[in-house]
C-alpha positions as a LaTeX table, in Angstrom:
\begin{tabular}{lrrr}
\hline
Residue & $x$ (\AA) & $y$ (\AA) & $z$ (\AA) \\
\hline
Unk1 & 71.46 & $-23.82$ & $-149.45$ \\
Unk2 & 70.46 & $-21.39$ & $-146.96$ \\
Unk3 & 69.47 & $-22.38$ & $-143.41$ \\
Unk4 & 66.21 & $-21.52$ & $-141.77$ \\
Unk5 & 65.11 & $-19.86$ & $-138.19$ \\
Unk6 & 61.98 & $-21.32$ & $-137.30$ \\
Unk7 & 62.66 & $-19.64$ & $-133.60$ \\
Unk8 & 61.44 & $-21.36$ & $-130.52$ \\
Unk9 & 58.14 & $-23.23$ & $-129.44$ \\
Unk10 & 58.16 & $-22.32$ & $-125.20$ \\
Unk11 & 56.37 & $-26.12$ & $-124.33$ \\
Unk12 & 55.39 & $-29.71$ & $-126.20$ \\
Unk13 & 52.95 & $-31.73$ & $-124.82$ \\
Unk14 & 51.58 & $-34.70$ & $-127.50$ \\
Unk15 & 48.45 & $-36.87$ & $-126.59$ \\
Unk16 & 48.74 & $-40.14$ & $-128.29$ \\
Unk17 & 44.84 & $-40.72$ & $-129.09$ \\
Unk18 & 45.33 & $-43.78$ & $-130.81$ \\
Unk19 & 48.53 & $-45.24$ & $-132.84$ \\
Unk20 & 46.86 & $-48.97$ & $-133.59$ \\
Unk21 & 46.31 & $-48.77$ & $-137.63$ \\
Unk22 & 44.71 & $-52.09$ & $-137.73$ \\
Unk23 & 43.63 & $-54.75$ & $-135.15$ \\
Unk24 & 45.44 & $-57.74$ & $-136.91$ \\
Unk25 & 48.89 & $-57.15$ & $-138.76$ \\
Unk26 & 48.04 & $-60.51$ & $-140.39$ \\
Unk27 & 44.78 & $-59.48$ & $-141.96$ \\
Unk28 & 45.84 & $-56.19$ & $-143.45$ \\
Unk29 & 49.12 & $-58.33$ & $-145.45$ \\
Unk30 & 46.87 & $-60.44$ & $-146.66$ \\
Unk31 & 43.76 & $-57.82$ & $-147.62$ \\
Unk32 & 46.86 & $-56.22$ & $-149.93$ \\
Unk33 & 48.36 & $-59.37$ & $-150.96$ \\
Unk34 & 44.61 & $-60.89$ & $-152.38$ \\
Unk35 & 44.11 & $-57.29$ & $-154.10$ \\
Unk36 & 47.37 & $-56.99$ & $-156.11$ \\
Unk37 & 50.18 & $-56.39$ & $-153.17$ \\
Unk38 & 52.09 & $-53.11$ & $-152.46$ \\
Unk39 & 52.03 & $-51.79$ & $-156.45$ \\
Unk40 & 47.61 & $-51.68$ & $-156.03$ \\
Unk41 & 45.98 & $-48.52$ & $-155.06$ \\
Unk42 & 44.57 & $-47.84$ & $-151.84$ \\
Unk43 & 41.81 & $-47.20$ & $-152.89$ \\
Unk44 & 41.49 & $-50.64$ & $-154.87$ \\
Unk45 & 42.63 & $-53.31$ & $-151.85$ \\
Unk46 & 39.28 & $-54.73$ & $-150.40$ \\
Unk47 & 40.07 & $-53.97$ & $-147.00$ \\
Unk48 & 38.35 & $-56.02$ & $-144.03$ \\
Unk49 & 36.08 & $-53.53$ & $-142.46$ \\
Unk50 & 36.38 & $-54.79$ & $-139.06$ \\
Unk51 & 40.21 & $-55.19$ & $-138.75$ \\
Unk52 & 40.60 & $-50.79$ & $-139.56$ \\
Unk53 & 41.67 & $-48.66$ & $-136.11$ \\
Unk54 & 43.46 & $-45.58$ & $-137.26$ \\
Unk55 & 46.44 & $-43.82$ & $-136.23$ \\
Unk56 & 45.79 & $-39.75$ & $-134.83$ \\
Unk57 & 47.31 & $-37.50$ & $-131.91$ \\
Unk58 & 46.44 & $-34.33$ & $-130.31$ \\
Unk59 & 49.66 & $-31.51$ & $-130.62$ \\
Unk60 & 49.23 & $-29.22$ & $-128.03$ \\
Unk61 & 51.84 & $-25.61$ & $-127.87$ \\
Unk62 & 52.96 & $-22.35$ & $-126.75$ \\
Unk63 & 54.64 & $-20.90$ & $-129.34$ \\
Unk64 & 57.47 & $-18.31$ & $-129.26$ \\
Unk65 & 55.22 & $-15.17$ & $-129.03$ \\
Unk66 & 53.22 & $-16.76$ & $-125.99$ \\
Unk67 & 50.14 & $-17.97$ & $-127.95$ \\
Unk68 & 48.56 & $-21.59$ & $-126.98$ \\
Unk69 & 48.64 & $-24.01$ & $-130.39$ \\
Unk70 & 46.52 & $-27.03$ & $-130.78$ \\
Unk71 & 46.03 & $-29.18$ & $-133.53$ \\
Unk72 & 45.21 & $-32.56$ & $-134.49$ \\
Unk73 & 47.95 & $-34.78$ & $-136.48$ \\
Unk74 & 45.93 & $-37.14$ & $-138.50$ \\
Unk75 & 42.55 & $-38.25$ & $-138.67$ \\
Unk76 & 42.32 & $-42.69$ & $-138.43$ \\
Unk77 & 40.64 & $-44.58$ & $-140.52$ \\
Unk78 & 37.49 & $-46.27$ & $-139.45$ \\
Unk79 & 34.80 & $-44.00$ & $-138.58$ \\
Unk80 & 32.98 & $-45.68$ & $-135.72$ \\
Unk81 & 36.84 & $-46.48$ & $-134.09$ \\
Unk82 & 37.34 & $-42.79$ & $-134.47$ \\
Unk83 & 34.56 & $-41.64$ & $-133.21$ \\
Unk84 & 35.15 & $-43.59$ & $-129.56$ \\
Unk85 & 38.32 & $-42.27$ & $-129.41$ \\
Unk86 & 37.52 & $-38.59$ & $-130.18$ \\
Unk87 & 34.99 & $-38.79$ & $-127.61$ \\
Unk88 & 37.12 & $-40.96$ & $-124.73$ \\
Unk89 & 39.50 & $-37.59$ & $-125.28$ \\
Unk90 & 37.05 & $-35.01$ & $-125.61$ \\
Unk91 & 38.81 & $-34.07$ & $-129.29$ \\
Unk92 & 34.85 & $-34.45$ & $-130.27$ \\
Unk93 & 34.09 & $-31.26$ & $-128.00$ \\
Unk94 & 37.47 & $-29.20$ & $-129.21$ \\
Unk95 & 36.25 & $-29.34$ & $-132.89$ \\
Unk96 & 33.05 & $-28.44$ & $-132.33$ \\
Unk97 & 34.19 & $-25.46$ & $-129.63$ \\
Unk98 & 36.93 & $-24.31$ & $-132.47$ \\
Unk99 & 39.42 & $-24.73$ & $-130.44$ \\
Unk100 & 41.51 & $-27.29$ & $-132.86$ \\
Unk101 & 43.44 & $-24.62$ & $-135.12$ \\
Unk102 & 43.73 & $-26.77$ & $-137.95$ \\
Unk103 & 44.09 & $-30.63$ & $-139.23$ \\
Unk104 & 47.98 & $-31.71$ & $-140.25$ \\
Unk105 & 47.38 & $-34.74$ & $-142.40$ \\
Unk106 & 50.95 & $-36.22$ & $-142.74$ \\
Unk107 & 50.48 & $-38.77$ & $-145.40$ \\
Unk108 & 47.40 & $-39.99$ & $-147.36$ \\
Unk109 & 47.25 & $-43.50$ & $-146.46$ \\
Unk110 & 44.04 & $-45.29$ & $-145.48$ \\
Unk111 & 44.97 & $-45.34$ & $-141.59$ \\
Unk112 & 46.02 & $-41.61$ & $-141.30$ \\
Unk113 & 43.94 & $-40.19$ & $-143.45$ \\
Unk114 & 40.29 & $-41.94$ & $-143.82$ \\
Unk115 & 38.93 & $-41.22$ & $-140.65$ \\
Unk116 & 38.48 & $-37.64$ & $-141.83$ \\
Unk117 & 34.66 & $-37.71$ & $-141.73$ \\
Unk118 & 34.86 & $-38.59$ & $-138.09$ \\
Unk119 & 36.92 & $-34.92$ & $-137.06$ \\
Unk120 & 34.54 & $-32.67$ & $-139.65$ \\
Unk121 & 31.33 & $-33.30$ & $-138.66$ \\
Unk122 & 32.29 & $-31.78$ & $-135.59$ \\
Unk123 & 33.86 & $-28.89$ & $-137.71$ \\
Unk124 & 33.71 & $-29.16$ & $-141.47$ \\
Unk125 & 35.31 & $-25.57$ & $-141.79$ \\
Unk126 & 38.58 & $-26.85$ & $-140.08$ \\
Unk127 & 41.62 & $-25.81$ & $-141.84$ \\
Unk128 & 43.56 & $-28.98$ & $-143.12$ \\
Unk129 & 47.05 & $-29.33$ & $-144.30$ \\
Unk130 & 48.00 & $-31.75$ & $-146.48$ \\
Unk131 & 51.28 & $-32.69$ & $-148.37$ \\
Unk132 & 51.87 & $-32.14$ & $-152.00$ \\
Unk133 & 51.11 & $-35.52$ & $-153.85$ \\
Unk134 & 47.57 & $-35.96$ & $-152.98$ \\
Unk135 & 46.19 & $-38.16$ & $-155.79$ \\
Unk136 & 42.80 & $-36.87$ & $-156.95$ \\
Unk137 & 40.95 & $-39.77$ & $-155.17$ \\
Unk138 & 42.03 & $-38.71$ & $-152.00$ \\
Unk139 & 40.98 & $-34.86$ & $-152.97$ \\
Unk140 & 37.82 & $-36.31$ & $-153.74$ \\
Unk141 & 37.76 & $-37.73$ & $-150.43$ \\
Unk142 & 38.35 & $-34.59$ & $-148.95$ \\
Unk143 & 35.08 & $-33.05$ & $-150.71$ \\
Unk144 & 33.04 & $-35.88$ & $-150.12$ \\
Unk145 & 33.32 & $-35.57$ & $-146.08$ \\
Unk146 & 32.14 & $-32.24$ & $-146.43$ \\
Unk147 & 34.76 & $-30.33$ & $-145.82$ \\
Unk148 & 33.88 & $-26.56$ & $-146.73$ \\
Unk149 & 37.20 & $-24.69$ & $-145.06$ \\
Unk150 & 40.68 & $-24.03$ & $-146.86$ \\
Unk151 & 43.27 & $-26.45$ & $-147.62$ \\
Unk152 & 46.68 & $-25.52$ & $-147.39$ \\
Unk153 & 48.98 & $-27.96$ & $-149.96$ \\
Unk154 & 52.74 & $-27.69$ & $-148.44$ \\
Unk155 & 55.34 & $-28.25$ & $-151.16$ \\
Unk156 & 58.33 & $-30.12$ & $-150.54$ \\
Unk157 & 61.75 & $-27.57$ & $-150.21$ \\
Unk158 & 62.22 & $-25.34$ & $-147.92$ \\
Unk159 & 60.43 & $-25.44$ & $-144.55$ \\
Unk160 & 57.03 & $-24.27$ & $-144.25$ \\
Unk161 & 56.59 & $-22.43$ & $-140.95$ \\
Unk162 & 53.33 & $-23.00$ & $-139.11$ \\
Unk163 & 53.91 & $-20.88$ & $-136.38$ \\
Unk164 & 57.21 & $-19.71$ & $-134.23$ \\
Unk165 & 59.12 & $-22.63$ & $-132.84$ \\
Unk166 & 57.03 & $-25.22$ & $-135.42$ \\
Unk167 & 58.01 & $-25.98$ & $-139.07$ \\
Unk168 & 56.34 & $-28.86$ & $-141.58$ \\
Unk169 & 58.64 & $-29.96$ & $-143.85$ \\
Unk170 & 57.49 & $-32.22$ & $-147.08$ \\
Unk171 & 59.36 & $-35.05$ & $-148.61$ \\
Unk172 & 58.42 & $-35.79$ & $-151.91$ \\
Unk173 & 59.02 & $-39.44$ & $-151.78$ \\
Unk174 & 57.13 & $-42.50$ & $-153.71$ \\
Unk175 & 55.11 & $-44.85$ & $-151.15$ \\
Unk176 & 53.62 & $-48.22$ & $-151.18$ \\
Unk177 & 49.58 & $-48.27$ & $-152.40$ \\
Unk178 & 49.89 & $-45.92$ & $-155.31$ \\
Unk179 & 50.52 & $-43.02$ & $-152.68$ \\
Unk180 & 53.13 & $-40.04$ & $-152.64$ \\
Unk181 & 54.67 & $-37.45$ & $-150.42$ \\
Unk182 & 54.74 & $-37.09$ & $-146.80$ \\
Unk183 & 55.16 & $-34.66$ & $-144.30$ \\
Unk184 & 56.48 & $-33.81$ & $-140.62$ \\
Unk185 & 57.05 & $-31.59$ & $-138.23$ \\
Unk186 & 59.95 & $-30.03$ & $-135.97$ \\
Unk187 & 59.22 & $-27.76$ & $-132.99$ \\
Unk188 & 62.47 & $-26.23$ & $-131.78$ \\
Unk189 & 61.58 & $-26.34$ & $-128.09$ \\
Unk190 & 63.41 & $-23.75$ & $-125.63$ \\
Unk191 & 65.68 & $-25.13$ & $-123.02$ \\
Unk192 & 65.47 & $-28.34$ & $-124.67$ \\
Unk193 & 66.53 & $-28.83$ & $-128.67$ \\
Unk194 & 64.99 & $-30.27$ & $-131.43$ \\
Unk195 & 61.98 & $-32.06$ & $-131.64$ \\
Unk196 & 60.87 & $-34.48$ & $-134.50$ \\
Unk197 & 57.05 & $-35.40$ & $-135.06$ \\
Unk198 & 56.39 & $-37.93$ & $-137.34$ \\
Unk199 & 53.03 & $-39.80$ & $-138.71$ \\
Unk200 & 55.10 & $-42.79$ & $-140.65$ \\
Unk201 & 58.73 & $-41.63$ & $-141.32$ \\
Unk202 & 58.36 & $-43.60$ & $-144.62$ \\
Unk203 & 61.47 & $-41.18$ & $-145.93$ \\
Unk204 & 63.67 & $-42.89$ & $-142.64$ \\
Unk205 & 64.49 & $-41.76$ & $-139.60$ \\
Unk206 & 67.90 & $-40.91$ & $-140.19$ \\
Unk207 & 67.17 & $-38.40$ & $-143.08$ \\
Unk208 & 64.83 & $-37.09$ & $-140.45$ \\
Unk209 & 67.62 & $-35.77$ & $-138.33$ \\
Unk210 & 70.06 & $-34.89$ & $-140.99$ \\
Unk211 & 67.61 & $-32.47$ & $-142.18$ \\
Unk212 & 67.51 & $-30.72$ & $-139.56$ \\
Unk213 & 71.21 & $-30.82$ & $-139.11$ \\
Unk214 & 71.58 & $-29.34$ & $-142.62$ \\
Unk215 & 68.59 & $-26.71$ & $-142.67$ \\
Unk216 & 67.91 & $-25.27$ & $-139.42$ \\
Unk217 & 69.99 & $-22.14$ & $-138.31$ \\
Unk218 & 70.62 & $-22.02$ & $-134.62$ \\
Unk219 & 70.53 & $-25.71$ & $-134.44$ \\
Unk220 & 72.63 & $-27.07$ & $-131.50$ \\
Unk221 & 71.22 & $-30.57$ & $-130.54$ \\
Unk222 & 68.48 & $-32.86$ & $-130.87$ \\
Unk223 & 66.21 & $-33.67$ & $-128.04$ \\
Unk224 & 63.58 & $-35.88$ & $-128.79$ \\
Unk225 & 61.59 & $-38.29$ & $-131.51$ \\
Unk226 & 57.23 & $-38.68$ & $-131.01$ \\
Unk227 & 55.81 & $-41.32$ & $-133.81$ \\
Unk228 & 56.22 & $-44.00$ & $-135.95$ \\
Unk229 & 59.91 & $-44.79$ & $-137.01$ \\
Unk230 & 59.31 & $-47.27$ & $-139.83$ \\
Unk231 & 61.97 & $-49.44$ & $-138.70$ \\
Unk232 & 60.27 & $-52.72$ & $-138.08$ \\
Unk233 & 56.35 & $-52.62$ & $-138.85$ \\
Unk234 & 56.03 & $-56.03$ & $-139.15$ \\
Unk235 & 58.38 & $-56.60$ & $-136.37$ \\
Unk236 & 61.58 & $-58.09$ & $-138.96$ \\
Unk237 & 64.76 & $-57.89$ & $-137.97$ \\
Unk238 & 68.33 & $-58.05$ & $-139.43$ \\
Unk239 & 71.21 & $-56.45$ & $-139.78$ \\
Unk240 & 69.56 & $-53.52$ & $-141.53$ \\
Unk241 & 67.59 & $-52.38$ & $-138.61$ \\
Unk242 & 70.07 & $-53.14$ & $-136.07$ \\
Unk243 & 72.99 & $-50.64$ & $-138.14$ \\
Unk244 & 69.98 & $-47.84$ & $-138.41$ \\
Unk245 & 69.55 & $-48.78$ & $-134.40$ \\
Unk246 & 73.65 & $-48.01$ & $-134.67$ \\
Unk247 & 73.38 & $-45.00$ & $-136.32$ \\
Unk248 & 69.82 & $-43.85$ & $-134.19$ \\
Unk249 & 71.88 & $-43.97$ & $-130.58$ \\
Unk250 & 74.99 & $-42.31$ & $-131.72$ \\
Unk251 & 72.28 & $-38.98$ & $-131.96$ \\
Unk252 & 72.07 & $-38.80$ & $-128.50$ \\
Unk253 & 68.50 & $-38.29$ & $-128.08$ \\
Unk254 & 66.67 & $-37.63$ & $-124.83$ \\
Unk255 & 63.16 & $-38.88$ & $-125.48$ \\
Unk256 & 62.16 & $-41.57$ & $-127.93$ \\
Unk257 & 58.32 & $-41.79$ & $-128.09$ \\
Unk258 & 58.01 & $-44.40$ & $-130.54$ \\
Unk259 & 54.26 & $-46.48$ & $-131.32$ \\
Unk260 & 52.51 & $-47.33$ & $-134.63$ \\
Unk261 & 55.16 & $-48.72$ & $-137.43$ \\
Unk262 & 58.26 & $-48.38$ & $-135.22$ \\
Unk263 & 57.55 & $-51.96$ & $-134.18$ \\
Unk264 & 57.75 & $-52.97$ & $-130.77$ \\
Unk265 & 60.48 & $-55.34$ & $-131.02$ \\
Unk266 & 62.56 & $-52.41$ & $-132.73$ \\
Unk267 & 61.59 & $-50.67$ & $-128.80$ \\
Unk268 & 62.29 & $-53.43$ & $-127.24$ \\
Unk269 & 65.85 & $-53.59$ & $-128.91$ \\
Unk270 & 66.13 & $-49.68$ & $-127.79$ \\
Unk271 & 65.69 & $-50.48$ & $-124.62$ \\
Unk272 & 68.08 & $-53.43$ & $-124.47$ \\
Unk273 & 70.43 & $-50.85$ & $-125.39$ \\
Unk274 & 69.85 & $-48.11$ & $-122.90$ \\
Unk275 & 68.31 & $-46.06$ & $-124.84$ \\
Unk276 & 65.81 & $-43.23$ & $-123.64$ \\
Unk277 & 62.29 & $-44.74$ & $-124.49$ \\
Unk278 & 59.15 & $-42.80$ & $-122.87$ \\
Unk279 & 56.88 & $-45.78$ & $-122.11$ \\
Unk280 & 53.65 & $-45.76$ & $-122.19$ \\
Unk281 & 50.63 & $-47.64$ & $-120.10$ \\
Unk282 & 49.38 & $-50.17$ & $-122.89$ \\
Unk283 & 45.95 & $-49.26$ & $-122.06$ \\
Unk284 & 42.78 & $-48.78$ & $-124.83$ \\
Unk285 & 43.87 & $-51.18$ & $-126.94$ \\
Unk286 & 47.77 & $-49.84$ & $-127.70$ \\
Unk287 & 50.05 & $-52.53$ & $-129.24$ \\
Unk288 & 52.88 & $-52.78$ & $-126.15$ \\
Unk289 & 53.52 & $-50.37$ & $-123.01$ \\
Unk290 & 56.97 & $-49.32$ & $-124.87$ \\
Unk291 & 54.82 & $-47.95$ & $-127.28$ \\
Unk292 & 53.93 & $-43.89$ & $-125.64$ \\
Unk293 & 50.20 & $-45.89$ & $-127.04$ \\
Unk294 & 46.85 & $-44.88$ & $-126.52$ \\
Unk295 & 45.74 & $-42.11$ & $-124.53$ \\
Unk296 & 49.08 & $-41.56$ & $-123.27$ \\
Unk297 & 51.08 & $-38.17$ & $-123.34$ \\
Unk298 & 54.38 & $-36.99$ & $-123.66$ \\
Unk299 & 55.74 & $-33.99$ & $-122.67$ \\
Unk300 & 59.39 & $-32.82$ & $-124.16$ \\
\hline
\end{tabular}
């Protein structure tokens, strides 16, 4: 298989606007458990309405040619939650100014993906990019916020490149609540390596790397890791997660920016270990200060 140039992105910067899913970890397990467990639909569990948050973050670039690149990676899930935080970061005024090049919707789950209707009224011609595996329900969602712009459907493959230095790749992987497909992005930044951005990493994080390892020509070394991990989401622990922690260090990576599903105590076991984690300040309601949480940004 042939490797891919994706060239170089000149700067990174990622904004954090929220990573908290849901208020109460508790809650959501049992909303799912009550409506079926992990084999019901999304659509189907009779969620809590006042436990949703959502999980989004603002991607800001300059890619290879010089040109600024913003964009929003995922959209929450409850609307009023949304809207607070789109306004505390001025994302509200962005969208509505054009100056958000597109939506990259990384998986369709209910806390990625639901708070759609929050980012279009601002814009409902916004170009969105979504995964292949979208299951007619959540197209339907798509036309019910009023979306009226083009949607770009990225196949799984071969890397899809967004712009130079910045490539979306799509796993085509089965995930819990009747859902399928996700995908994430790699920025190739200059003077520093590799990049991973990640909404859920449902495919693990160690197929993350390897793929880049495998497919990207020019690749020397990785750098750094923004997003949830998927290691501990409901903060278990065992020998599993503690060989992927194993196999995670011996990467060398320069910046770990975990939050969302990564689990704090999978950070806090990072840290134990000397590992590089870019804290964050724990403020607007973020899970832990290891998580790089709410209104914090990151710069690799």
């Amino acid at each position: 298989m042939s490797k891919v140039d994706i060239g170089r992105a000149r700067s990174l910067s990622i904004k954090c606007l929220s990573e908290l899913a849901w208020h109460d970890d508790a809650r959501m397990r049992q909303d799912v458990r009550e409506s079926g467990g992990l084999s019901t639909d999304q659509f189907d569990v009779k969620w809590t309405p006042e436990n949703a948050a959502g999980v989004s973050a603002l991607i800001e670039s300059v890619d290879g040619e010089g040109n600024p690149r913003k964009f929003l990676m995922d959209v929450g899930w409850d609307l009023e939650y949304m809207d607070r935080v789109f306004r505390r970061e001025g994302v509200d005024r962005m969208l509505s100014e054009g100056r958000i090049d597109f939506l990259y919707i990384t998986h369709e789950h209910v806390d990625h993906f639901w708070g759609l209707p929050a980012a279009l009224k601002h814009n409902p011609g916004v170009k969105i990019l979504i995964p292949t595996g979208f299951s007619e329900k959540s197209r339907g969602l798509l036309r019910e916020a009023g979306h009226t712009g083009e949607v770009a459907e990225l196949g799984p493959g071969s890397p899809h490149l967004l712009f130079p230095g910045c490539a979306s790749v799509t796993f085509d992987i089965p995930i819990f609540l009747k859902t399928r497909g996700e995908q994430v992005l790699y920025f190739h930044v200059e003077g520093q390596g590799l990049v991973t951005v990640t909404g859920c990493c449902h495919h693990g994080v160690l197929g993350l790397l390897e793929y880049a390892k495998e497919r990207f020509d020019g690749f020397r070394e990785y750098h750094g890791v923004y997003g949830g991990l998927h290691i501990s989401p409901f903060e278990e622990w065992g020998p599993a997660q503690e060989e992927l922690l194993d196999s995670l260090q011996a990467y060398r990576l320069q910046r770990l920016a975990c939050n969302h599903c990564t689990g704090v105590l999978t950070v806090q076991k990072m840290v134990e270990r000397g590992m590089p984690v870019v804290r964050g300040s724990g403020k607007h309601g973020s899970k832990s200060e290891l998580y790089l949480g709410n209104g914090d940004t990151v710069v690799f």
